[in-house]
N, C-alpha and C positions, 0 to 999 in steps of 0.2 A: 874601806867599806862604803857603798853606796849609799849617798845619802837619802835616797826615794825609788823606788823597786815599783816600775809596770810592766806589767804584763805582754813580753816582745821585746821591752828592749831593757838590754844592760848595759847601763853608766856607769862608766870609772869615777873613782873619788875624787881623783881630781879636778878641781874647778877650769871650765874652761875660761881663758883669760877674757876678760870682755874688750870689745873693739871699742875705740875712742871714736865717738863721733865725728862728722867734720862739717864743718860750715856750707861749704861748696860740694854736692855734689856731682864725684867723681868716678868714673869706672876705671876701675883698679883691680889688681890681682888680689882676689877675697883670698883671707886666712884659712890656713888647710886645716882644717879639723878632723880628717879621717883618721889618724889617730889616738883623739879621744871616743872616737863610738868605736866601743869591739863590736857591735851586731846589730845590725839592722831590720834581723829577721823577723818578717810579722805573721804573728799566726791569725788568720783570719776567723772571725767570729761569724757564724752560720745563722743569718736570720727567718727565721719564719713565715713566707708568705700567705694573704689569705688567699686561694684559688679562687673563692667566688667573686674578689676584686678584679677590677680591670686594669691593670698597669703599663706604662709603658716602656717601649724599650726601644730604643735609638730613633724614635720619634713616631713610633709603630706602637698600636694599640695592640695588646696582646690578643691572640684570635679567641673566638666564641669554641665551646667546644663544637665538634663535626664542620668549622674551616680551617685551608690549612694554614701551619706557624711559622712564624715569620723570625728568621733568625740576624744572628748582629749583623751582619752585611745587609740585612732587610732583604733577603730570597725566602722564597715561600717554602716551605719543609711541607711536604705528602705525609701523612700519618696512612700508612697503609693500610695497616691492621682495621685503623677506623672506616676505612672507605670500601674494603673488602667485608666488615661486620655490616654497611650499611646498604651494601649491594644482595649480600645475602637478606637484607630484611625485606626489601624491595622485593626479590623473588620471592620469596615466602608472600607475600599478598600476593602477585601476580598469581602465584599459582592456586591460591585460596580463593581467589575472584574466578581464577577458569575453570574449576572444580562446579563453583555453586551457577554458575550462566551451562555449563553441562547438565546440573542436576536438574535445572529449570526446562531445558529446552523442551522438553516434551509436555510441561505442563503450559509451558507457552502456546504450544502449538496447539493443544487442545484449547483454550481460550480462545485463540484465533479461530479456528473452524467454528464453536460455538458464536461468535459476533457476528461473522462472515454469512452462518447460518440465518442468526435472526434478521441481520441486516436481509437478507433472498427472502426470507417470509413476510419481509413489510412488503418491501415493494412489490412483490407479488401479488398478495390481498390488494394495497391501493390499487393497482392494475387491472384488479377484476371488480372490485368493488364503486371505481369511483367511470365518468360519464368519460369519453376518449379524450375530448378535449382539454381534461382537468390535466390527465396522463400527460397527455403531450405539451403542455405549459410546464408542466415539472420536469419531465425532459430537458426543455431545453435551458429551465433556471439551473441544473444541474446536471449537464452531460454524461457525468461519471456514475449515477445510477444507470445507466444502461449497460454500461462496464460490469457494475456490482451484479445488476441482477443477471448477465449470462454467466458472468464468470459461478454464480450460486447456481443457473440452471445446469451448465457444466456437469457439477459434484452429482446434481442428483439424477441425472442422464446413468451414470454410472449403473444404479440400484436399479434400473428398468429392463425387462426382457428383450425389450426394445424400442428403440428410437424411431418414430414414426417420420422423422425428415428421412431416414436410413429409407424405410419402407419405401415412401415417394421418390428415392431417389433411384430406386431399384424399377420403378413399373413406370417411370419414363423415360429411364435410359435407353428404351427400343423407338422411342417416339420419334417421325421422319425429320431428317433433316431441319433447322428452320421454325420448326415450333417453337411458337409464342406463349411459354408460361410464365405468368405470372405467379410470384410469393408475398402472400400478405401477412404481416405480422413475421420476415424472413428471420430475424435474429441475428445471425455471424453467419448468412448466407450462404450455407453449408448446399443448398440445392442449385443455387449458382455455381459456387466454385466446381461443383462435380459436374454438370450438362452444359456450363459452357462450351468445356474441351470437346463434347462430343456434336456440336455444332447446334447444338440447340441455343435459343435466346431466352433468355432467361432475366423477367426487370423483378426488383426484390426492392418490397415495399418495409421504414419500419417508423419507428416513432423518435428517431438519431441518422440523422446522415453520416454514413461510416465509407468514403470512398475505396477502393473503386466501385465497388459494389451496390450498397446501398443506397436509398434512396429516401428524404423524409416525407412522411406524408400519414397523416392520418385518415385509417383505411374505413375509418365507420363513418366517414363524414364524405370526402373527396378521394378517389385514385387519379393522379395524370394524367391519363389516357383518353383517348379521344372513345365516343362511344355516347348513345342517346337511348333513353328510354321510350321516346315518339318515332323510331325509327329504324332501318335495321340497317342502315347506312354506318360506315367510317369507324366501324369495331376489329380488333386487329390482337386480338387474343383466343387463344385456342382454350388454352386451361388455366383457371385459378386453383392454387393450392393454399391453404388457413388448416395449418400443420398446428395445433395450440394454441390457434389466433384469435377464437373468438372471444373479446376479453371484452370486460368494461359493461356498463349498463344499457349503453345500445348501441350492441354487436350485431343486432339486426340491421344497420345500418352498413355492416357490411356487406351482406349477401345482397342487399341491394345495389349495389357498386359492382360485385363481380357479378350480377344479372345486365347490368349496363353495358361492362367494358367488354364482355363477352363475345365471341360470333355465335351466331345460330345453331343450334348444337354443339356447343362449344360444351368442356367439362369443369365439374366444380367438384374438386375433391377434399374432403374435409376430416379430421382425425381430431377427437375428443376426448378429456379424459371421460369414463365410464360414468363414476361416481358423480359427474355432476348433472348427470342427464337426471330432469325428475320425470320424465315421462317421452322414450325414444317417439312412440308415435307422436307426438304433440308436437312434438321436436322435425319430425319428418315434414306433419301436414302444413308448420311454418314457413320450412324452406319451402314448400312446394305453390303454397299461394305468393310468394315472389317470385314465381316463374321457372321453377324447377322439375323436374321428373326424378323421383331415386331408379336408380340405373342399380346399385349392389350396395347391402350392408354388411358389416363384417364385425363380428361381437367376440373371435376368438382370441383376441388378446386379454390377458388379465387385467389389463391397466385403460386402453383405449377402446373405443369404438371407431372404425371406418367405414367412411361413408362415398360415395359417387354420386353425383346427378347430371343431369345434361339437362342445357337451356333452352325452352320453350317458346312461343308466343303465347302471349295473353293479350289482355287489353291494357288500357292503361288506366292504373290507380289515380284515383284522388287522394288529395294531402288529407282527409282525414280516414281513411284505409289505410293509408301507413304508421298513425300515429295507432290506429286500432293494431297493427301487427308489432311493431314497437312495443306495446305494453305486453305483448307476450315472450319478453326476457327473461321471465323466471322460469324457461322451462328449463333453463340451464342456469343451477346454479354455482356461485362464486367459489372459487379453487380454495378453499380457506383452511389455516394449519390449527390444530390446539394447540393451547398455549399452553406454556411450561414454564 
């Protein structure tokens, strides 16, 4: 009988003999003891890890869960299942995010046209509201409102019966060879681009030099052109056109520019909104004490009024005669939106 009983292993009752010491040691052939053990056999006892510990194993920290694990040779094991659950969750947002930028996109875009809007109603009121000069310093501190405000003139071209550059571009396209018109206030030089080709010359004045075309120049104060008021000498323009040009607080300072750069019956043709005339006749007898005759008016658009003159002799003004015609600005007043 055993003298002490554990668990794996069983010992015979016999005593194993014990080995005599020895003073010196030697390596020698150890005592066979294989058989006194009948069984070696160990059942192993199963211990419990905690998973939320970090433990290691062959010198490898055990992975976090979602990296992959590292096995006894220390190669990385793919947990597939996990990386397939994690790719589907990925898609699952992706496709939750392009759903809601879908559902948005049309409320963006109305946003946008509304700022885009009011952005084209500022500077348009400044435009008409403040003296040319002001205009043209903010031009050039910021180039990109001229961008802003055609790309807004643009939109609202649309909603009009019609486009009065259209009109002008139609009733001089028969004009001879070689005419000399000038556009004041041109814009995106739409009267250029179309009478170039048919050999007309064509200088397009605006408040942004926009090559090839454009030219900067503020048209109520200075145009480039050679041309004198004491003279009828070294004028070299047939026709001016101010298609929505007449802007800013003294816009009368325009027509006196295209009475300068003019030849001698030369034409001045001019297209207005309606609504801002306060009084057509008053509006007429202005232009015409700068040196003009009305040649035809045309009131059958719902939107515009068109006008013609041809350039006259007179005498010459004294600088307080023009400052008296200058204070007659309000007969046309400023293009302005309600606010909303």
């Amino acid at each position: 009988m055993s003298l002490f009983k554990v668990e794996g292993w069983d010992v015979p009752s016999q005593v194993i003999p014990a080995i005599s010491p020895s003073k010196k040691r030697k390596r020698g052939k150890q005592p066979d003891v294989s058989g006194y053990v009948e069984s070696t056999k160990i059942t192993p006892k199963i211990e419990k890890s905690n998973s939320r510990k970090n433990t290691k194993l062959n010198g490898q920290k055990k992975s976090r869960r979602g990296s992959p694990k590292i096995n006894a040779r220390g190669d990385a094991v793919v947990n597939n299942q996990s990386t397939k659950s994690n790719n589907a969750s990925k898609d699952k947002i992706l496709r939750t995010e392009e759903h809601k930028n879908e559902s948005m996109t049309d409320l963006q875009a109305r946003m946008k046209n509304k700022l885009e809007g009011a952005r084209f109603r500022w500077i348009n009121e400044m435009l008409y509201t403040a003296d040319s000069s002001k205009s043209l310093e903010l031009m050039q501190n910021d180039p990109n409102l001229f961008q802003e405000y055609h790309s807004g003139f643009r939109s609202q071209v649309l909603s009009w019966p019609q486009n009065p550059v259209q009109h002008f571009i139609s009733v001089l396209s028969s004009s001879p060879e070689g005419t000399v018109v000038v556009d004041l206030g041109c814009g995106e030089a739409a009267l250029a681009k179309s009478l170039i080709p048919k050999g007309i010359c064509v200088l397009s004045y605006d408040l942004v030099r926009c090559p090839p075309y454009v030219i900067e120049a503020d048209i109520c104060q200075w145009i480039p052109l050679p041309g004198s008021e004491h003279s009828d000498e070294g004028h070299v323009v047939d026709v001016c056109v101010c298609a929505l040009s007449l802007m800013g607080t003294n816009w009368v300072g325009c027509i006196r520019e295209c009475w300068r750069i003019l030849k001698m019956s030369g034409k001045l043709k001019i297209a207005e909104v309606t609504s801002r005339f306060t009084n057509v006749k008053a509006f007429i007898d202005l232009v015409a004490n700068i040196g003009f005759k009305l040649k035809s008016e045309d009131q059958s658009n719902t939107h515009f009024t068109l006008f013609e003159f041809q350039k006259i002799s007179r005498s010459h003004l004294q600088e307080n005669q023009w400052l008296q015609l200058a204070a007659k600005h309000d007969v046309l007043k400023p293009c302005e939106y309600k606010r909303r």
